[in-house]
C-alpha positions as CSV (number, residue, x, y, z in Angstrom):
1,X,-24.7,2.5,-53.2
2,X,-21.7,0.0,-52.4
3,X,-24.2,-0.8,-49.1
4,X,-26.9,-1.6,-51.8
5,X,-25.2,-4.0,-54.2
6,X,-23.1,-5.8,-51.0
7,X,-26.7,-6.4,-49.5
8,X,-28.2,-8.0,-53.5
9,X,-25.3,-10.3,-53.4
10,X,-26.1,-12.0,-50.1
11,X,-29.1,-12.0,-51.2
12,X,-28.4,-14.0,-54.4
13,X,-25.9,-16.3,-52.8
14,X,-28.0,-17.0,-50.3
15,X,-30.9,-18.6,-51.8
16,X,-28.4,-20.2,-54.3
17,X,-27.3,-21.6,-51.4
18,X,-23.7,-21.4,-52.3
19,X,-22.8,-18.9,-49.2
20,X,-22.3,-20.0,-45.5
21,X,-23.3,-17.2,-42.9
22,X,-21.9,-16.6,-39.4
23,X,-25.0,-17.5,-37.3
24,X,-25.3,-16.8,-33.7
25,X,-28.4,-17.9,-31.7
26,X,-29.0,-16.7,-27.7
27,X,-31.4,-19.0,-26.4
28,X,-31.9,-22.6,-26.6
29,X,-34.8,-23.6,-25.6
30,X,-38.1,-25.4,-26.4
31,X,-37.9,-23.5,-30.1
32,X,-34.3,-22.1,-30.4
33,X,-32.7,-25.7,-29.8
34,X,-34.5,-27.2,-33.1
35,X,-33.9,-23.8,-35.1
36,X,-30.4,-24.0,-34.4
37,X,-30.4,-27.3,-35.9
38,X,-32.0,-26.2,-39.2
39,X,-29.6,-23.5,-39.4
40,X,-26.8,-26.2,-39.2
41,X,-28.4,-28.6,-41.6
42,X,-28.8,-25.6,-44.3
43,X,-24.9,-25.5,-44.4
44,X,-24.6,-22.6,-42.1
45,X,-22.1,-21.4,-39.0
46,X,-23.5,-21.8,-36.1
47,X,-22.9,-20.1,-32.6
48,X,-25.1,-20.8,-29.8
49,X,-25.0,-19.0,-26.1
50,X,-27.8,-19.5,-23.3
51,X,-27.5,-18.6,-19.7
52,X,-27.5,-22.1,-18.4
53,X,-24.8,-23.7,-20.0
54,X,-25.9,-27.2,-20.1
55,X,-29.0,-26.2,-22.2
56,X,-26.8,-25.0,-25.3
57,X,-24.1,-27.4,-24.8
58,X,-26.8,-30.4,-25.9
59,X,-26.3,-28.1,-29.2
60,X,-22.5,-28.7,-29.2
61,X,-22.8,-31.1,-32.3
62,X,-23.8,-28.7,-34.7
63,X,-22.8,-25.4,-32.8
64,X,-19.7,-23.8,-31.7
65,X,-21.4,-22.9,-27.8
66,X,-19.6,-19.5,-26.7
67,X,-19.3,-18.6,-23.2
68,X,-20.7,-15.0,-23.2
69,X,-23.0,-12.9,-25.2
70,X,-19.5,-11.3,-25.9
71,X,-18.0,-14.0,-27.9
72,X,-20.8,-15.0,-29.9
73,X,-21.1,-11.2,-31.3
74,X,-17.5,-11.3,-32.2
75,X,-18.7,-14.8,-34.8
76,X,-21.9,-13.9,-35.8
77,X,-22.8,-11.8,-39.0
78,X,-25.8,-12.3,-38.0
79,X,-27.6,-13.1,-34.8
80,X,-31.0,-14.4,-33.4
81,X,-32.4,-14.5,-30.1
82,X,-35.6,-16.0,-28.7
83,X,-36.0,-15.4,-24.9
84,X,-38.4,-15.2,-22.1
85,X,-40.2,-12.1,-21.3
86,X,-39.7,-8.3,-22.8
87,X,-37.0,-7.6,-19.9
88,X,-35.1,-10.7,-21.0
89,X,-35.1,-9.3,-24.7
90,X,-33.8,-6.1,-23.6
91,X,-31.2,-6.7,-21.6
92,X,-30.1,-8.9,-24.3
93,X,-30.4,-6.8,-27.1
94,X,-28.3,-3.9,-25.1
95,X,-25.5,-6.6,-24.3
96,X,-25.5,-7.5,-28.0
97,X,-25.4,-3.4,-28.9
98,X,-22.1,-2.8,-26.8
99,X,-19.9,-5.5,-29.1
100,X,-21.5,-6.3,-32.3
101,X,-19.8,-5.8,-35.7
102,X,-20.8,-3.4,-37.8
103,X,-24.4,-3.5,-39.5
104,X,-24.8,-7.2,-37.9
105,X,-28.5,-7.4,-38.3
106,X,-29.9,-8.7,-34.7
107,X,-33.4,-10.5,-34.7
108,X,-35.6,-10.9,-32.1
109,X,-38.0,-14.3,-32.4
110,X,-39.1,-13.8,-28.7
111,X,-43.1,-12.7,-28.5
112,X,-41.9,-9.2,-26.9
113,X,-44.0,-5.8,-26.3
114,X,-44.3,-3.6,-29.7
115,X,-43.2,-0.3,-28.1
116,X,-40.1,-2.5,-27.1
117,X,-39.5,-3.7,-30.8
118,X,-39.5,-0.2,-32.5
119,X,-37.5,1.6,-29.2
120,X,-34.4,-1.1,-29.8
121,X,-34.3,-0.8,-33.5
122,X,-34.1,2.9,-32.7
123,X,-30.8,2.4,-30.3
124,X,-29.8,-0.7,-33.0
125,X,-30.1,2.5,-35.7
126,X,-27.9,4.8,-33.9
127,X,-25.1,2.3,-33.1
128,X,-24.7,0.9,-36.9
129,X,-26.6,-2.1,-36.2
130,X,-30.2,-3.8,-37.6
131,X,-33.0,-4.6,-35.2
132,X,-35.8,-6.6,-36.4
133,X,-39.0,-8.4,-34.7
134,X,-39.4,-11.4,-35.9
135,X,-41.8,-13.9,-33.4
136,X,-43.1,-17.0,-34.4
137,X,-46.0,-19.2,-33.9
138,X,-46.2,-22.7,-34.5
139,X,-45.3,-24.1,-30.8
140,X,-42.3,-27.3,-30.4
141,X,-44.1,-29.3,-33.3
142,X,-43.6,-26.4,-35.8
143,X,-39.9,-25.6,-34.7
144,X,-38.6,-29.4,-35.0
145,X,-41.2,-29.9,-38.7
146,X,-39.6,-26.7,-39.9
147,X,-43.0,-25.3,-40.5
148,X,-43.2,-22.0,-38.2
149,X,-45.2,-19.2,-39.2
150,X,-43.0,-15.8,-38.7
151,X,-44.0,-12.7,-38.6
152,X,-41.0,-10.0,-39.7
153,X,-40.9,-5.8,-38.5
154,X,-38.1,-4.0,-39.2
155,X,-36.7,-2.5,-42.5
156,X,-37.1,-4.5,-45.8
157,X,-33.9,-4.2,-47.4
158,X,-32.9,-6.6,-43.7
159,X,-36.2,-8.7,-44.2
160,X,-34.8,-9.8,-47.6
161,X,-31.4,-10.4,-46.6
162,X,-32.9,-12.7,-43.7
163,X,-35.8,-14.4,-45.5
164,X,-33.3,-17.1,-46.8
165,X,-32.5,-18.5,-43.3
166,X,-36.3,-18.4,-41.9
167,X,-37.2,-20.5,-45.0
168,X,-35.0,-23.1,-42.9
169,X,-37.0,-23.4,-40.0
170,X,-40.6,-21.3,-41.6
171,X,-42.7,-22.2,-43.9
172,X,-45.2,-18.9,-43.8
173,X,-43.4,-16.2,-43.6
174,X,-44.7,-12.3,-44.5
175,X,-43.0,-8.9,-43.8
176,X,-45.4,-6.8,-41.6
177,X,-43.7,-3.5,-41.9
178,X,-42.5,-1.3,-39.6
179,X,-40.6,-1.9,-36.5
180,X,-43.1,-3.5,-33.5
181,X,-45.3,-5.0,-36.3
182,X,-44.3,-8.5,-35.9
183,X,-45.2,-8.2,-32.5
184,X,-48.1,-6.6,-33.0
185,X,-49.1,-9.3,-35.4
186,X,-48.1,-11.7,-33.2
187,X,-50.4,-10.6,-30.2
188,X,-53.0,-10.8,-32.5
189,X,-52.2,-14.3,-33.2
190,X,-52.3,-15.0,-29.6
191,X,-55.7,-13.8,-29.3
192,X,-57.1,-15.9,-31.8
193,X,-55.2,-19.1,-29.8
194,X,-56.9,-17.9,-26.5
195,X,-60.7,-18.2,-28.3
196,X,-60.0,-21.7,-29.6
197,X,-58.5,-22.8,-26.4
198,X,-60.6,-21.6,-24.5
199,X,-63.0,-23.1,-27.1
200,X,-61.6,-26.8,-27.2
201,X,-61.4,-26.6,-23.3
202,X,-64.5,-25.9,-22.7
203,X,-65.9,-28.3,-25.1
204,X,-63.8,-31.6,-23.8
205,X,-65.3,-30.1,-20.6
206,X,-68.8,-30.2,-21.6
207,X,-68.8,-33.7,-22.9
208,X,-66.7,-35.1,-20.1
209,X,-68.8,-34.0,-17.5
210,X,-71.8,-35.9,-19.1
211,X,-70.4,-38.6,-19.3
212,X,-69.6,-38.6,-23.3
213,X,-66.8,-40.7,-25.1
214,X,-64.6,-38.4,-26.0
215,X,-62.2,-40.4,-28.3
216,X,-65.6,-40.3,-30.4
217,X,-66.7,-36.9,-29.8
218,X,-63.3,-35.6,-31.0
219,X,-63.2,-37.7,-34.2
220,X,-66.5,-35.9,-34.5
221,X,-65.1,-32.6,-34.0
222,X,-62.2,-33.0,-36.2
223,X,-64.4,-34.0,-39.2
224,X,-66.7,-31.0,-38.9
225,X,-66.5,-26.7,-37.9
226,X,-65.4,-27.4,-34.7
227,X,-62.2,-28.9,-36.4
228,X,-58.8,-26.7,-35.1
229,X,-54.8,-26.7,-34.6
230,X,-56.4,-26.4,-30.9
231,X,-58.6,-28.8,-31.1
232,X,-56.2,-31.2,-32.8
233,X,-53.2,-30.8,-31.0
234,X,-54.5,-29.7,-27.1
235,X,-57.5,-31.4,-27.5
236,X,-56.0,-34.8,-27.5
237,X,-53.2,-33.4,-24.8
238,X,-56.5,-33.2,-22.8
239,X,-58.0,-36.2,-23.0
240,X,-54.7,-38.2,-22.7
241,X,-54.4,-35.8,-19.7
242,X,-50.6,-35.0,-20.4
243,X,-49.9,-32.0,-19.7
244,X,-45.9,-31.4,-21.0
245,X,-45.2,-28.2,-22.5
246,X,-45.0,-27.5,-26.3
247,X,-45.8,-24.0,-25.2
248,X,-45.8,-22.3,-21.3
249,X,-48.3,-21.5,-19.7
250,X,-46.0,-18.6,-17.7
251,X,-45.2,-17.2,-21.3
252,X,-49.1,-17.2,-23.0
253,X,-50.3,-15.5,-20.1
254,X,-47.4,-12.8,-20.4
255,X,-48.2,-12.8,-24.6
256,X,-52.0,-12.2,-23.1
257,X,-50.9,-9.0,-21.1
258,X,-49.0,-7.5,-23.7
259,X,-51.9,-7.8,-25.7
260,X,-54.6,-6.5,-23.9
261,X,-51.8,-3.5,-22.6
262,X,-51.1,-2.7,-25.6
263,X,-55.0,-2.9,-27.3
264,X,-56.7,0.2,-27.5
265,X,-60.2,-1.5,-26.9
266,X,-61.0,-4.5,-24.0
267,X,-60.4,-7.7,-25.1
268,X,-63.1,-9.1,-23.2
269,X,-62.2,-12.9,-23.8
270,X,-58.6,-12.6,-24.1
271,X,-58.7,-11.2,-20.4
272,X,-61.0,-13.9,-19.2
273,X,-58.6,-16.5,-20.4
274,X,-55.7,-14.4,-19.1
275,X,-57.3,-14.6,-15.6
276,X,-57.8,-18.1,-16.0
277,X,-54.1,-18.5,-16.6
278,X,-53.8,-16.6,-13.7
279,X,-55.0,-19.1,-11.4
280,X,-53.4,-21.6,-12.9
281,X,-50.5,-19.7,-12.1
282,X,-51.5,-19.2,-8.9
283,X,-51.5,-22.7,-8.4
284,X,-48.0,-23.3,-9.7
285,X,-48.8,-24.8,-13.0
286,X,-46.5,-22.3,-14.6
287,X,-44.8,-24.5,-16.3
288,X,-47.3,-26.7,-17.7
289,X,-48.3,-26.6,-21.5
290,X,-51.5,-24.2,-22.4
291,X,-53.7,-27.5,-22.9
292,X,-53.1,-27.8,-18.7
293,X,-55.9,-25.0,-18.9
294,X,-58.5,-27.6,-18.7
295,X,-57.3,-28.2,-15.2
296,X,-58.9,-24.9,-14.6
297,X,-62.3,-26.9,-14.0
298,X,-61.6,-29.0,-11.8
299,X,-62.4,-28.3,-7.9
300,X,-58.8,-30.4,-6.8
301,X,-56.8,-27.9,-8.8
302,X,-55.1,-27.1,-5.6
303,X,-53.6,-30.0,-5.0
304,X,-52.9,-31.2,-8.6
């Protein structure tokens, strides 16, 4: 009962915004760099730890940056992490279990695998602590606007408690349930990205290849059905031909895979795009953005 009313008056305090958390963040990256600084600018205590140093330390103006996972446990009351790959988010997570305080409430914004997300918050349970799955969509634009769209699993009770500080850097944010279904919402997010990329590469394609102009054909497209985030934003990466990531191509093709390994049914054109990441992968354009998927088309993709 004491548990219940401690959690209400966070609550309350927080979204009067009269009451500073402890904040740790592991990760700075493409979206944890820009999150971190809406944490800050909300009034809030940040801590900040990412393998390579120098990453986090370009966070040293609004974040205290710890030296190991350690010593940003001992600060945070609270503590975030957006990551690489599911290995990444476990090794993490256990590192976190073996020093944080008492019901700290951990959550993970990487795009990780389901069964992951509910097996953590089961360890998370046993040790005192508060796993939830939290990814979000909205790629570098929607981290620095504030306007990501996260998806929450985990127990409600934490979900309200946290809500207050996603508002910071979130501005559609629903709680999915159980632990795993923010992930699992998440992959199916992904899937609908891989049909209107694929969609908006193929059409740039089309036009290009006869010739078309396509600073006209896309004003077209954007005032009609064919208008989409897709087209909008990677379609105009593709004509410009720039080709800087706002999202990996490495990490959509491992979101892909944990979609279709974790689907009960084939995802026929989630694995055709998947193995058209693949080549591109193959072809060391890991580390492109996803609108470098037009690049699949072209015969000199070898050598590009």
């Amino acid at each position: 009962m004491k548990y219940i009313l401690h959690i209400k008056n966070i609550i309350t305090t927080i979204k009067k915004k009269r009451y500073e958390m402890n904040i740790g963040l592991i990760g700075t990256g493409i979206m944890g760099s820009p999150i971190v600084r809406h944490l800050a600018e909300a009034g809030h205590t940040l801590t900040v730890y990412n393998r390579t140093r120098e990453k986090a330390e370009k966070l040293s103006d609004v974040a205290y940056v710890a030296s190991t996972i350690e010593e940003l446990t001992q600060k945070s009351d609270i503590i975030f992490m957006i990551v690489g790959y599911p290995k990444d988010v476990e090794t993490v997570a256990l590192e976190i279990f073996k020093t944080a305080r008492l019901n700290t409430i951990i959550v993970d914004m990487t795009t990780s695998s389901p069964s992951l997300a509910a097996y953590l918050y089961d360890i998370a349970k046993e040790k005192g602590l508060h796993m939830m799955d939290a990814p979000v969509t909205g790629g570098e634009v929607g981290a620095i606007a504030g306007t990501l769209s996260i998806m929450v699993g985990g127990d409600e009770t934490n979900f309200d408690i946290i809500s207050p500080l996603l508002e910071t850097f979130g501005k559609t944010i629903q709680y999915m349930g159980k632990a795993g279904n923010g992930q699992r919402t998440k992959l199916a997010n992904q899937i609908a990205i891989a049909g209107a990329l694929a969609g908006t590469v193929e059409s740039l394609y089309y036009a290009n290849s006869l010739n078309l102009d396509l600073s006209k054909a896309f004003d077209i497209f954007m005032g009609g059905s064919a208008s989409s985030t897709q087209m909008k934003t990677n379609g105009l990466h593709m004509i410009n031909k720039y080709y800087e990531p706002g999202f990996y191509i490495k990490h959509f093709l491992k979101d892909l895979n944990l979609a279709i390994e974790s689907s009960v049914k084939h995802l026929e054109v989630t694995v055709k795009v998947r193995d058209m990441l693949e080549v591109l992968v193959d072809n060391h354009h890991e580390n492109k953005g996803t609108q470098a998927l037009i690049l699949y088309y072209l015969d000199n993709l070898a050598i590009l």
